[in-house]
N, CA and C atoms of all chains as a GROMACS GRO file, in nm:
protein
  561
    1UNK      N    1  -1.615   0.659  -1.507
    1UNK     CA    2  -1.626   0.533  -1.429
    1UNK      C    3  -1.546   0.547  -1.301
    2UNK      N    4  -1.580   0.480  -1.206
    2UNK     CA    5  -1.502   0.516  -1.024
    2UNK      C    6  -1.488   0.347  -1.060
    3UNK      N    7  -1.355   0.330  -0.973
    3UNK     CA    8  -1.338   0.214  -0.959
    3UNK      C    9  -1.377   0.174  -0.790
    4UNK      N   10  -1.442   0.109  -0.750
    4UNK     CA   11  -1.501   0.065  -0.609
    4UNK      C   12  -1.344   0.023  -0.554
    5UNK      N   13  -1.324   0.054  -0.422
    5UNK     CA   14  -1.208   0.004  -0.349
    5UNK      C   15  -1.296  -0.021  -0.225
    6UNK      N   16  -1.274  -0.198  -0.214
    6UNK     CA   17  -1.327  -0.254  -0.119
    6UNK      C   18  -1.205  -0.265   0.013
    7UNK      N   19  -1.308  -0.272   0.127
    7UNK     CA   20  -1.225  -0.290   0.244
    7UNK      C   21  -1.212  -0.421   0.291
    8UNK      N   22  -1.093  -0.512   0.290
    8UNK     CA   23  -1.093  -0.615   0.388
    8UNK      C   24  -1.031  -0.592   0.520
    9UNK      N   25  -1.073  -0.564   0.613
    9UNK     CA   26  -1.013  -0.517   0.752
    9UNK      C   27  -0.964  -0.396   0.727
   10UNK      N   28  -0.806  -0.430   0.731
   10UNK     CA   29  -0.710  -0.288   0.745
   10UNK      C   30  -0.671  -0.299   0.598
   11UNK      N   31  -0.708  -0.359   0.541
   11UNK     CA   32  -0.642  -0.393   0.382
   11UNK      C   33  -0.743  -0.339   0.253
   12UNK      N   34  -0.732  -0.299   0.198
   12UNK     CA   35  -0.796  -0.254   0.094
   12UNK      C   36  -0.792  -0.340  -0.063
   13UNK      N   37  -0.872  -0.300  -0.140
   13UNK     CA   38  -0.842  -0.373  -0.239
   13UNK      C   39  -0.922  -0.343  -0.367
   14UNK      N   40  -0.872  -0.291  -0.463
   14UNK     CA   41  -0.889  -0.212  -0.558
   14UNK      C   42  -0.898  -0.285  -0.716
   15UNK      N   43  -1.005  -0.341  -0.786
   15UNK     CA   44  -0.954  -0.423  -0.894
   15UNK      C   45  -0.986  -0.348  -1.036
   16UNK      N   46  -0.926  -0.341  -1.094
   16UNK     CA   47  -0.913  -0.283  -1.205
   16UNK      C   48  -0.994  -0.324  -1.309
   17UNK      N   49  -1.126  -0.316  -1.372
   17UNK     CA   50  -1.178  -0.420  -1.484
   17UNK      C   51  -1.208  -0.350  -1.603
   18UNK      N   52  -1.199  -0.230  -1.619
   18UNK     CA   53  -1.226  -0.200  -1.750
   18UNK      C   54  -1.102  -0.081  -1.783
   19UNK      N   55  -1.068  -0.023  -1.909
   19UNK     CA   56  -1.022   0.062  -1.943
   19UNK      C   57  -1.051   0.221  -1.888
   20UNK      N   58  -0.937   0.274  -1.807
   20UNK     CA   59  -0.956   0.380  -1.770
   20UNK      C   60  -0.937   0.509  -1.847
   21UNK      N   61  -0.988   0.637  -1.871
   21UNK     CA   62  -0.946   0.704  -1.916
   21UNK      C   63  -0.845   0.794  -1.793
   22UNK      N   64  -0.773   0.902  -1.905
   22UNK     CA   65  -0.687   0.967  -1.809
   22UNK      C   66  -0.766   1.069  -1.681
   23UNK      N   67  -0.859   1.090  -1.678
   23UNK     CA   68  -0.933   1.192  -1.608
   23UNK      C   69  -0.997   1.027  -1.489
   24UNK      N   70  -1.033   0.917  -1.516
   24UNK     CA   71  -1.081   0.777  -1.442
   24UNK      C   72  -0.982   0.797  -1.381
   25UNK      N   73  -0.845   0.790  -1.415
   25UNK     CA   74  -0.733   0.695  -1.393
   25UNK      C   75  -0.666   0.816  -1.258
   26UNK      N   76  -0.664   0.962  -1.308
   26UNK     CA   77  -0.649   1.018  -1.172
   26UNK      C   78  -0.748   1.038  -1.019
   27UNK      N   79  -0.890   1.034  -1.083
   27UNK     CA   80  -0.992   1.038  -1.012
   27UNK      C   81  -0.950   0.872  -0.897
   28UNK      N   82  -0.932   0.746  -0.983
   28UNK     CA   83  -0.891   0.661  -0.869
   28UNK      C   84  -0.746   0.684  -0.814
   29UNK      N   85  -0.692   0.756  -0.845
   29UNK     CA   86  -0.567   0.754  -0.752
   29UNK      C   87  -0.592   0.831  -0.678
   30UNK      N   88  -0.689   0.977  -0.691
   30UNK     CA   89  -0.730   1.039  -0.531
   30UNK      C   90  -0.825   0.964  -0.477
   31UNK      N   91  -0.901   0.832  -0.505
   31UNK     CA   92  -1.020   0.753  -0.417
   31UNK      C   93  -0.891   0.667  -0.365
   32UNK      N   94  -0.774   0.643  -0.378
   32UNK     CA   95  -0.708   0.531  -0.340
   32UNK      C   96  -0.660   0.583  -0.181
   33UNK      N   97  -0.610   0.712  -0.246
   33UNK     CA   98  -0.516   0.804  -0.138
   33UNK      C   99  -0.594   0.835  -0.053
   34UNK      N  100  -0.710   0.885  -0.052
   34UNK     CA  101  -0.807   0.908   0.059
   34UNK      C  102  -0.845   0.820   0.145
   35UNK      N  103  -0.912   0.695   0.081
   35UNK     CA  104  -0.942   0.585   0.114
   35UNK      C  105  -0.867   0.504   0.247
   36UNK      N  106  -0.742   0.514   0.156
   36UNK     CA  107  -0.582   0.454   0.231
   36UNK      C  108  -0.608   0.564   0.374
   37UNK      N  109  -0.571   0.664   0.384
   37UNK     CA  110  -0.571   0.764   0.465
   37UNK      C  111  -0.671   0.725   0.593
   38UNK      N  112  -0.821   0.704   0.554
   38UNK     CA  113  -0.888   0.739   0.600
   38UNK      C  114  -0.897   0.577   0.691
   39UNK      N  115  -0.846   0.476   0.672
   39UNK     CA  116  -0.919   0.393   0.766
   39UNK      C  117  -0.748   0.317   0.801
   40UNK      N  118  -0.653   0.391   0.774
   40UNK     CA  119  -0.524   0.381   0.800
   40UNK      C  120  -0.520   0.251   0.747
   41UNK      N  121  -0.514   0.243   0.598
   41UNK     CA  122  -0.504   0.076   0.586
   41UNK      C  123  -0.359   0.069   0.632
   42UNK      N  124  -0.349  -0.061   0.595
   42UNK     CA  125  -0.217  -0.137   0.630
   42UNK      C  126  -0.124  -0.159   0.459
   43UNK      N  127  -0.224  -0.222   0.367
   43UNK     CA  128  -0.214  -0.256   0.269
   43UNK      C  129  -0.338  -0.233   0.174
   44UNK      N  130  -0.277  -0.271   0.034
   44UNK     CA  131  -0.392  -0.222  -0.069
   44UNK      C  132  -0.274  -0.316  -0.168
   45UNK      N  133  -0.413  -0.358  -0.215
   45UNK     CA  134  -0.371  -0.468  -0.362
   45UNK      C  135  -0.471  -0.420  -0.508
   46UNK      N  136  -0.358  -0.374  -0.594
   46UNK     CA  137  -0.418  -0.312  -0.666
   46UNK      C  138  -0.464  -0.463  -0.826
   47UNK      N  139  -0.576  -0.500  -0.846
   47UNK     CA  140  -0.573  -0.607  -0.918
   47UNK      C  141  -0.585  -0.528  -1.089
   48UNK      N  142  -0.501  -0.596  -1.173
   48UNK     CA  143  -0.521  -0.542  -1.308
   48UNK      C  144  -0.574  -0.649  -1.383
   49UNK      N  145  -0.578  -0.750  -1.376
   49UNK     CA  146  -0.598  -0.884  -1.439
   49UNK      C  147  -0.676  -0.849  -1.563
   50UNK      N  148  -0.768  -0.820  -1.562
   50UNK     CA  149  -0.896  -0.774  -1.677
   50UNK      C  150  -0.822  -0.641  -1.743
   51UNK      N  151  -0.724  -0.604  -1.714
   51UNK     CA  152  -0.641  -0.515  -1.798
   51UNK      C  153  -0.541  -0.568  -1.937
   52UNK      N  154  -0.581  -0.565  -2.068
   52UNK     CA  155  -0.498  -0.593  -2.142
   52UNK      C  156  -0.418  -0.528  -2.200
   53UNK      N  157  -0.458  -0.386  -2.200
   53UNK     CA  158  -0.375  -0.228  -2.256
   53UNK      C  159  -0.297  -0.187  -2.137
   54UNK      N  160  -0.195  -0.164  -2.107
   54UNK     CA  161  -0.166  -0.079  -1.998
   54UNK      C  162  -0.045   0.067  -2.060
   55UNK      N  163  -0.070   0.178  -2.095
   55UNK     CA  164  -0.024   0.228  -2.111
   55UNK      C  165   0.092   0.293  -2.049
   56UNK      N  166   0.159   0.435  -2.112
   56UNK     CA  167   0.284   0.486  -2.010
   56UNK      C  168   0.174   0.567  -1.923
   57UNK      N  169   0.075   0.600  -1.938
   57UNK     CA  170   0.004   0.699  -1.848
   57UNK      C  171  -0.026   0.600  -1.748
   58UNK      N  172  -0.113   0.531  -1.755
   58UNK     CA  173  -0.164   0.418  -1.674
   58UNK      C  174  -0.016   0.325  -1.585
   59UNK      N  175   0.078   0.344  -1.625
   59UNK     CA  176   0.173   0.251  -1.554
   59UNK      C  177   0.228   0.398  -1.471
   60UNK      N  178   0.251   0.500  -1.533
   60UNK     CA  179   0.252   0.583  -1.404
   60UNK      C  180   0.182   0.639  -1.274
   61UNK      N  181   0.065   0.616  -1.358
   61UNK     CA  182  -0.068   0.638  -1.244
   61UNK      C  183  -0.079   0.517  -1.182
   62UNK      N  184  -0.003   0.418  -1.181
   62UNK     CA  185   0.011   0.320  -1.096
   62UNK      C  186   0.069   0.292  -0.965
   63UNK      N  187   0.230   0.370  -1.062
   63UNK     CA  188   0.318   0.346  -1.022
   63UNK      C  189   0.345   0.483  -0.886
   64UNK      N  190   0.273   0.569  -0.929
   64UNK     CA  191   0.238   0.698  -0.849
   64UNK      C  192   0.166   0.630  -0.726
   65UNK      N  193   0.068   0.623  -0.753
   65UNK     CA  194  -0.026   0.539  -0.671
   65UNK      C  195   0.032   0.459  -0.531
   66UNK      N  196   0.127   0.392  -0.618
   66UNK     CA  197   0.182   0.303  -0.508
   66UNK      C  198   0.269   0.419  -0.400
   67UNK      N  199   0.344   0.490  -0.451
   67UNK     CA  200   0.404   0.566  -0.414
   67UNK      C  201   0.364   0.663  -0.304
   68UNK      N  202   0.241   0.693  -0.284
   68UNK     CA  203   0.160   0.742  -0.294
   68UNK      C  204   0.153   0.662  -0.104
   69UNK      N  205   0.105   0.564  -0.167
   69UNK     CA  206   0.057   0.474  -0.056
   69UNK      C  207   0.188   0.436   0.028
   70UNK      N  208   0.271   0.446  -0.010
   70UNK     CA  209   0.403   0.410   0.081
   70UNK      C  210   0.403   0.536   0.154
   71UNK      N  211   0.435   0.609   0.108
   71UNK     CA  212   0.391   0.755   0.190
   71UNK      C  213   0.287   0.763   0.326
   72UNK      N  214   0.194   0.688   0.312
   72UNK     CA  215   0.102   0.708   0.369
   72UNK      C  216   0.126   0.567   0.448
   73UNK      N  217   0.181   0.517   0.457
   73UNK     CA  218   0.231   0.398   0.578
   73UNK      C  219   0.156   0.249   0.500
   74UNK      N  220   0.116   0.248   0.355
   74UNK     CA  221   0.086   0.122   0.372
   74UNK      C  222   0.164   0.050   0.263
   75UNK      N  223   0.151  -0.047   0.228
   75UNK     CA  224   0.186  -0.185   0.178
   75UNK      C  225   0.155  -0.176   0.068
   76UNK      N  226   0.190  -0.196  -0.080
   76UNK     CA  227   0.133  -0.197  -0.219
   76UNK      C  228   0.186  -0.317  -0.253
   77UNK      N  229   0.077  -0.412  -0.346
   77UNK     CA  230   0.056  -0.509  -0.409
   77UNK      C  231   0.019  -0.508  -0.531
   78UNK      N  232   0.050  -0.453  -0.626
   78UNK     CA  233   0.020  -0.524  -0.809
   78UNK      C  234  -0.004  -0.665  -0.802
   79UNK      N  235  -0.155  -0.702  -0.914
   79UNK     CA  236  -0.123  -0.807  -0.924
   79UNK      C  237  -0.222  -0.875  -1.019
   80UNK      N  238  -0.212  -0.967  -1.116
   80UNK     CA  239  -0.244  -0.991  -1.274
   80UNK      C  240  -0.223  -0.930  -1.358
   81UNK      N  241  -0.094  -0.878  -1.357
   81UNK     CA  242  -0.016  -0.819  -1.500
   81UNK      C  243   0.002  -0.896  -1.582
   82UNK      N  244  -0.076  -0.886  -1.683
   82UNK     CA  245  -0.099  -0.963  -1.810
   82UNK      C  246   0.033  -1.008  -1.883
   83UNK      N  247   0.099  -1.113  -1.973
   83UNK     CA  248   0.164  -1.105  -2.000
   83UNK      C  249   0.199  -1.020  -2.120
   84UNK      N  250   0.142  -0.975  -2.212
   84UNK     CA  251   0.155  -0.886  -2.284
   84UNK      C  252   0.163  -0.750  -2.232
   85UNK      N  253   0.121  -0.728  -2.122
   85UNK     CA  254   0.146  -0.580  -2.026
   85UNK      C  255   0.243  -0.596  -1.983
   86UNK      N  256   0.319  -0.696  -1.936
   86UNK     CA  257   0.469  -0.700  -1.851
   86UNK      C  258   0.526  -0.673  -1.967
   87UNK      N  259   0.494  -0.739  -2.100
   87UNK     CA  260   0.612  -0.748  -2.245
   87UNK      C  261   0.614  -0.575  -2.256
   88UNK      N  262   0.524  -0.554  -2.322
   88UNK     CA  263   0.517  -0.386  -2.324
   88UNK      C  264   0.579  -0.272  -2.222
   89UNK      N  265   0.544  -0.300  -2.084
   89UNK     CA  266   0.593  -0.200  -1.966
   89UNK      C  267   0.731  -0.243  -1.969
   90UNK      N  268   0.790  -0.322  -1.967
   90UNK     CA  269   0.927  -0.335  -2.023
   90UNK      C  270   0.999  -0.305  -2.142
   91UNK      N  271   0.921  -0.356  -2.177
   91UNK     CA  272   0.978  -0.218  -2.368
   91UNK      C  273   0.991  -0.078  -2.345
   92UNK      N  274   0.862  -0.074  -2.269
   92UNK     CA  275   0.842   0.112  -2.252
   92UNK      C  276   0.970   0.159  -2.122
   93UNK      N  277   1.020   0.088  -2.085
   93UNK     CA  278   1.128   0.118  -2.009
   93UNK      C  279   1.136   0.078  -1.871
   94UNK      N  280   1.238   0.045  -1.824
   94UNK     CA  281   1.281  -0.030  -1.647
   94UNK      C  282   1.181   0.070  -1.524
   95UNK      N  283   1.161  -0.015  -1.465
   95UNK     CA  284   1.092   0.044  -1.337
   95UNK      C  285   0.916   0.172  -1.335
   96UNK      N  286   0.857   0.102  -1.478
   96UNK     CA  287   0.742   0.185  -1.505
   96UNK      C  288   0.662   0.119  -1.353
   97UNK      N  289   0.687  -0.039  -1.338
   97UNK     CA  290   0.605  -0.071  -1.212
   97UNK      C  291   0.691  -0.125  -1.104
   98UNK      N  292   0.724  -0.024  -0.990
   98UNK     CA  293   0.790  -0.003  -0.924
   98UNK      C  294   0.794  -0.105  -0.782
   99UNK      N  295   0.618  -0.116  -0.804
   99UNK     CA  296   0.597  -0.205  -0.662
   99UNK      C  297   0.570  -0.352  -0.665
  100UNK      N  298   0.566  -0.404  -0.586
  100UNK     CA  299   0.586  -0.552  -0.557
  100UNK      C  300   0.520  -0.614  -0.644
  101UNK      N  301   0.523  -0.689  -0.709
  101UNK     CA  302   0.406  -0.778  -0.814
  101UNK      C  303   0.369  -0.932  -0.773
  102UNK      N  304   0.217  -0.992  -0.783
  102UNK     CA  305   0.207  -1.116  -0.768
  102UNK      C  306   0.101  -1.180  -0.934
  103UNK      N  307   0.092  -1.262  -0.909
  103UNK     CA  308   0.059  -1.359  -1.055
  103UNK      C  309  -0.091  -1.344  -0.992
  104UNK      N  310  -0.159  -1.333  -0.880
  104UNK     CA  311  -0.322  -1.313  -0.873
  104UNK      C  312  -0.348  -1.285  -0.775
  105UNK      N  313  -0.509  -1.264  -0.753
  105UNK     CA  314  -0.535  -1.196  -0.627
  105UNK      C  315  -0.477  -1.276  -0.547
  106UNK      N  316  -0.516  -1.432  -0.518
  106UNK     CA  317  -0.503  -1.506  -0.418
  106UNK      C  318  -0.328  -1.498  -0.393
  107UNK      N  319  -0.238  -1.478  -0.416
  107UNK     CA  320  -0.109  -1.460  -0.391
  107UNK      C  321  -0.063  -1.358  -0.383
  108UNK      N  322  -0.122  -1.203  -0.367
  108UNK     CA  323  -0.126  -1.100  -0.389
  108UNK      C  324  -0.169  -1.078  -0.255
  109UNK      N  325  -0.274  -1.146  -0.173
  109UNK     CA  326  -0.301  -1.069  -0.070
  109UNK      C  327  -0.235  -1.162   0.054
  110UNK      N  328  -0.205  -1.295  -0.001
  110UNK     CA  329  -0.098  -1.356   0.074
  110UNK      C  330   0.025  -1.279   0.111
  111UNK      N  331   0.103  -1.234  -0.065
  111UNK     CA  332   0.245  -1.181   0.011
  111UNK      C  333   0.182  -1.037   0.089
  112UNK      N  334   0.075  -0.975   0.084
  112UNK     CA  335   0.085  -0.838   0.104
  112UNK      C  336   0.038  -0.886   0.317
  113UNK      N  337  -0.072  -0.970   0.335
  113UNK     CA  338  -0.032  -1.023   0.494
  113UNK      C  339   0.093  -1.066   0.506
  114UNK      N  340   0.187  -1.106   0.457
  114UNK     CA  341   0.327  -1.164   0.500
  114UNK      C  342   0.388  -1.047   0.514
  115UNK      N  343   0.386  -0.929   0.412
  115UNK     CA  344   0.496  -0.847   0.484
  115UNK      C  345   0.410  -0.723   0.597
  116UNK      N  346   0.289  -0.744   0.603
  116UNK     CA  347   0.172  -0.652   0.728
  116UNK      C  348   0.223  -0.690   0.820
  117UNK      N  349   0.295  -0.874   0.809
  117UNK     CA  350   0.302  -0.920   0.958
  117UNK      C  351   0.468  -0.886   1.013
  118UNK      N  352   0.544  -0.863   0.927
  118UNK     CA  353   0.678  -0.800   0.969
  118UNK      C  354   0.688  -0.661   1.030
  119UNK      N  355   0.566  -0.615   1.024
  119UNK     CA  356   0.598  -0.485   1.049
  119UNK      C  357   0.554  -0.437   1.162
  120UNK      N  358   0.654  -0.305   1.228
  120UNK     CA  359   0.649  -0.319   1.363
  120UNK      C  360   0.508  -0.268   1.424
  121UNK      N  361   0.418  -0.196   1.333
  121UNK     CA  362   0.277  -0.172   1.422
  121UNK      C  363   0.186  -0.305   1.379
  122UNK      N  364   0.185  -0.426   1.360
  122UNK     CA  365   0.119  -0.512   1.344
  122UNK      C  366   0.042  -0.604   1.441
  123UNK      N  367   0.100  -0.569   1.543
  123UNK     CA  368   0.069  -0.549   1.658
  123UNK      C  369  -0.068  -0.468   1.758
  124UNK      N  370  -0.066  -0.367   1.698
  124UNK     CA  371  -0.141  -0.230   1.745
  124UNK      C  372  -0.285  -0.294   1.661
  125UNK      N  373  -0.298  -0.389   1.557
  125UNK     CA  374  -0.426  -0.382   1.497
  125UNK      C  375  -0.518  -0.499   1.602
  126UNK      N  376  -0.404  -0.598   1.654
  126UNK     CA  377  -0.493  -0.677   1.736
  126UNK      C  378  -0.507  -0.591   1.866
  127UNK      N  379  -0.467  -0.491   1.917
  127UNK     CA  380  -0.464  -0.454   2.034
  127UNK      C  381  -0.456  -0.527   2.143
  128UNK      N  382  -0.324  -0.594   2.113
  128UNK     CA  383  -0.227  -0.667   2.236
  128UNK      C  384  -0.130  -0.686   2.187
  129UNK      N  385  -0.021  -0.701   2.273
  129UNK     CA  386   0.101  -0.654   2.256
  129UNK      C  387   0.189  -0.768   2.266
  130UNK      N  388   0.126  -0.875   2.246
  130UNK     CA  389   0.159  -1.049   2.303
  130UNK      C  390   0.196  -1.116   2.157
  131UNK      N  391   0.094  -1.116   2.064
  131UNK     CA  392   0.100  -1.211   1.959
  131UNK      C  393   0.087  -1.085   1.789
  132UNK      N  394   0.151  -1.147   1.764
  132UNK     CA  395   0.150  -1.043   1.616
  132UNK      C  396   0.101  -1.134   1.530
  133UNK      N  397   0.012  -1.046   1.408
  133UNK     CA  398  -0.062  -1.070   1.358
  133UNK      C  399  -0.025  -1.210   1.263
  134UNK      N  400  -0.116  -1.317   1.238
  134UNK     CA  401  -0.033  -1.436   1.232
  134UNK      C  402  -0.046  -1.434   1.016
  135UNK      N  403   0.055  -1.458   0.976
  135UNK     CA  404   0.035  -1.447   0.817
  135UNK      C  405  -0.033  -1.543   0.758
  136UNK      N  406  -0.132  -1.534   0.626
  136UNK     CA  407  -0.214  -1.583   0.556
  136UNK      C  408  -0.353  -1.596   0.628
  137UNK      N  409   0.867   0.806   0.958
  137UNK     CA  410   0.820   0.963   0.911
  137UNK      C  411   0.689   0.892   0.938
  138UNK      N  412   0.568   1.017   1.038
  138UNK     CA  413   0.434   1.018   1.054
  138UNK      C  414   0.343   1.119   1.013
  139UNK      N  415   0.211   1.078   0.989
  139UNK     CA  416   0.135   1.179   0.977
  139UNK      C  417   0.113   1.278   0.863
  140UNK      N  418   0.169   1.243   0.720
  140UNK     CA  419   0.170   1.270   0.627
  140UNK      C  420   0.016   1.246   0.601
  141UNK      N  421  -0.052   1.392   0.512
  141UNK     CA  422  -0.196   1.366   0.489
  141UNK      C  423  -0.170   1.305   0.318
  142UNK      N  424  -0.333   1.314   0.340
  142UNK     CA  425  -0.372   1.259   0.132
  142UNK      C  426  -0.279   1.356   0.044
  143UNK      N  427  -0.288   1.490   0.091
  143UNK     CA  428  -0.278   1.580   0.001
  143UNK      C  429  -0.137   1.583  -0.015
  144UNK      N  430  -0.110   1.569   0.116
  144UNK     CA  431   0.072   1.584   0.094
  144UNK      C  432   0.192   1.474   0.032
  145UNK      N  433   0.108   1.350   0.064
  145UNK     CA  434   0.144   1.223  -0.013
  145UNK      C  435   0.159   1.248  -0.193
  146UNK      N  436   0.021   1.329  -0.193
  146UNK     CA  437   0.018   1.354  -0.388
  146UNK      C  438   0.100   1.478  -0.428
  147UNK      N  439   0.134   1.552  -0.349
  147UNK     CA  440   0.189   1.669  -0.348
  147UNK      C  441   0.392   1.596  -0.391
  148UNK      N  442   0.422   1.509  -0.246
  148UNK     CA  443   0.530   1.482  -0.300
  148UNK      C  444   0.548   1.394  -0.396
  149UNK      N  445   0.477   1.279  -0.407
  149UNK     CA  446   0.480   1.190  -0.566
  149UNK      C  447   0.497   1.277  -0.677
  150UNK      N  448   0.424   1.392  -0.687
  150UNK     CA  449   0.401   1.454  -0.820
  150UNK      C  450   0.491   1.514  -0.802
  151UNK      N  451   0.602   1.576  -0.698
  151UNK     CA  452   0.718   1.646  -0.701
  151UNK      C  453   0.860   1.572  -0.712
  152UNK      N  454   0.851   1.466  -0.750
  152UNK     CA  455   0.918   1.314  -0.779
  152UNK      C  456   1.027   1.334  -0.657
  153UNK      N  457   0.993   1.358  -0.538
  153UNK     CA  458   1.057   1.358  -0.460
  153UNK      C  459   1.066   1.199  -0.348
  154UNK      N  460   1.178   1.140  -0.334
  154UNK     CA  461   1.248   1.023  -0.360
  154UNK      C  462   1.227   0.998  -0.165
  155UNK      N  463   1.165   0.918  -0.108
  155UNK     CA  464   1.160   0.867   0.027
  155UNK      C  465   1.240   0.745  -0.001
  156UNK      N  466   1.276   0.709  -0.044
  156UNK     CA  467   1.333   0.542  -0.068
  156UNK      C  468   1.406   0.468   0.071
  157UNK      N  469   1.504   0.560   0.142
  157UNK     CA  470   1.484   0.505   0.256
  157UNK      C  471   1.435   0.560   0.366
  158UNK      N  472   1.335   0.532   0.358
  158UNK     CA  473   1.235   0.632   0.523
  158UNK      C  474   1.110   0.546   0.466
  159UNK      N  475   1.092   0.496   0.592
  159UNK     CA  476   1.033   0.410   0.649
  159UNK      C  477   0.899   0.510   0.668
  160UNK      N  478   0.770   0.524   0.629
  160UNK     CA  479   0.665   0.612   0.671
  160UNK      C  480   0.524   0.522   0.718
  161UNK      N  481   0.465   0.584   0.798
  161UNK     CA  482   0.362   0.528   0.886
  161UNK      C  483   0.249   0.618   0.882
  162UNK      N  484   0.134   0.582   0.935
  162UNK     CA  485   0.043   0.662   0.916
  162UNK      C  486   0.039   0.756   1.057
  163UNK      N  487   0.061   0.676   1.189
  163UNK     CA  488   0.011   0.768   1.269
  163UNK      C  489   0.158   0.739   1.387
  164UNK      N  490   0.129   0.846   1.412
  164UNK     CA  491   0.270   0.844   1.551
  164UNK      C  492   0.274   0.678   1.602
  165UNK      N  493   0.150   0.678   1.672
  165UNK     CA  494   0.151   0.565   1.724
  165UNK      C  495   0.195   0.404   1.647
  166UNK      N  496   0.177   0.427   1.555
  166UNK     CA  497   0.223   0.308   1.427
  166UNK      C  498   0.421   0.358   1.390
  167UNK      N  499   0.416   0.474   1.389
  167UNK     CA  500   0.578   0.480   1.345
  167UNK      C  501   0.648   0.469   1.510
  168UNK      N  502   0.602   0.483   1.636
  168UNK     CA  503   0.669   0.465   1.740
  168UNK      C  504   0.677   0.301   1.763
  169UNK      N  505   0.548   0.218   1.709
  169UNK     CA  506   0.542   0.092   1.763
  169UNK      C  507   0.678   0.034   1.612
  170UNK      N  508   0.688   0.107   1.489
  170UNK     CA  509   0.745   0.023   1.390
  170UNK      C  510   0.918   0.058   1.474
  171UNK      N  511   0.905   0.198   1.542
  171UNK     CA  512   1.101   0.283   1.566
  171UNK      C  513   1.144   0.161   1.663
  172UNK      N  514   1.020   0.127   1.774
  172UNK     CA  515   1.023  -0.001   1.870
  172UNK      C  516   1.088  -0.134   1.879
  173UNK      N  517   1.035  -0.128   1.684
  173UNK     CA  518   1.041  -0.285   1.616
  173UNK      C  519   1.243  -0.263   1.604
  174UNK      N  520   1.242  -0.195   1.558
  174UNK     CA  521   1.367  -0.158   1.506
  174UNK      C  522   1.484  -0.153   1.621
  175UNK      N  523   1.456  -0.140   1.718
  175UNK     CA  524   1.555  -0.197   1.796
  175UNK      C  525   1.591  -0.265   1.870
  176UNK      N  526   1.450  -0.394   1.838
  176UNK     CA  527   1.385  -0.478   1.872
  176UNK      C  528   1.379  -0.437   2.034
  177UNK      N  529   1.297  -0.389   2.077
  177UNK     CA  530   1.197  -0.332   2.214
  177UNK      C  531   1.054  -0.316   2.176
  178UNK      N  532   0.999  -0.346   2.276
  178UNK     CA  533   0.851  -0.320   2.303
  178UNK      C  534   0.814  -0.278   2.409
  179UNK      N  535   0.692  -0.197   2.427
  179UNK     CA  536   0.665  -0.158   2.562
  179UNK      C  537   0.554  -0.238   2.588
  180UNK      N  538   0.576  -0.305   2.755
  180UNK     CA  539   0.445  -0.422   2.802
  180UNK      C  540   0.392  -0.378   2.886
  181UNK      N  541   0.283  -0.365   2.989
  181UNK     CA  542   0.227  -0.346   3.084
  181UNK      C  543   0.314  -0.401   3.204
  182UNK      N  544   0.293  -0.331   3.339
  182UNK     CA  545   0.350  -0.433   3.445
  182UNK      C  546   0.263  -0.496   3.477
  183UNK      N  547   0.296  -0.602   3.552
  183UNK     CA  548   0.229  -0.725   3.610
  183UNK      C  549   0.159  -0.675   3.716
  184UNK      N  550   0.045  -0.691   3.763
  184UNK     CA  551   0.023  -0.649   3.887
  184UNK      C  552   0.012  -0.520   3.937
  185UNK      N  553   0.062  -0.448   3.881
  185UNK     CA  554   0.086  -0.270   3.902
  185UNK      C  555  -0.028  -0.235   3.847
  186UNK      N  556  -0.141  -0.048   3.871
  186UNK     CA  557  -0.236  -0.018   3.840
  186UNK      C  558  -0.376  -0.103   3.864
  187UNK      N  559  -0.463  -0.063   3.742
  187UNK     CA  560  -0.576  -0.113   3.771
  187UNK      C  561  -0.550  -0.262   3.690
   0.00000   0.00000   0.00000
């Protein structure tokens, strides 16, 4: 299975809906990294919501992921971590999910424009050098 | 830090090698406009000058 990573502008957005296997689960972290790369996102919101298993593989291939994407100049957003996935990734030990977390998409791509707009090339996407990009 | 490709991004994740503070961008032009931000300067056009 490929997971589709849609483009909103400079932002990407990746939703998670079915169970990945480990061979899925690396295959989308090189569609993420490329992806990211290739149209210089800004940000990428990775949605798990429809995720009720999240394993130690899967919270690393997440957590990579994000990593991944910071590297590459953009913004990472987690977001509908189940509550039984937060109970578990915390059992399984501190900092399995490393990057920013929101409760759903719609607040997920809010905080992820709020911090696009702090940052100093935010600017360069409107191409003018007057007004920075305005948040939400 | 600019200009890091796909490959090299997965290259250092998987080498658990730690950026935590470095600030990375995708392209010169994005890490010069963020180095900009940072000391709070910008570069503007002149008024009137050129075309």
């Amino acid at each position: 299975v490929r997971i589709p990573i849609l483009r909103l502008d400079r932002i990407l957005l990746a939703s998670i809906q079915v169970d990945l296997t480990d061979a899925d689960a690396m295959q989308f972290q090189n569609d993420v990294v490329c992806q990211i790369a290739e149209i210089e996102a800004m940000g990428i919101v990775i949605d798990i919501t429809t995720l009720e298993v999240v394993d130690s593989f899967m919270a690393r291939v997440i957590n990579d992921t994000a990593s991944m994407a910071r590297l590459l100049g953009s913004e990472v957003v987690i977001c509908g971590v189940q509550p039984y996935v937060a109970m578990t990734l915390v059992e399984m030990g501190r900092d399995l999910i490393d990057a920013d977390c929101a409760f759903n998409l719609d607040q997920g791509l809010k905080m992820l424009k709020r911090v696009i707009a702090t940052r100093g090339d935010a600017v360069l996407v409107r191409g003018d050098d007057d007004e920075r990009l305005a948040p939400g | 830090m600019t200009g890091i490709s796909p490959e090299g991004a997965q290259t250092l994740t998987k080498l658990g090698v730690s950026f935590a503070g470095v600030t990375s961008r995708a392209t010169l032009r994005a890490g010069v406009a963020e180095a900009l931000q940072m000391i709070g300067r910008r570069i503007v056009s002149v008024k009137g000058a050129g075309t």
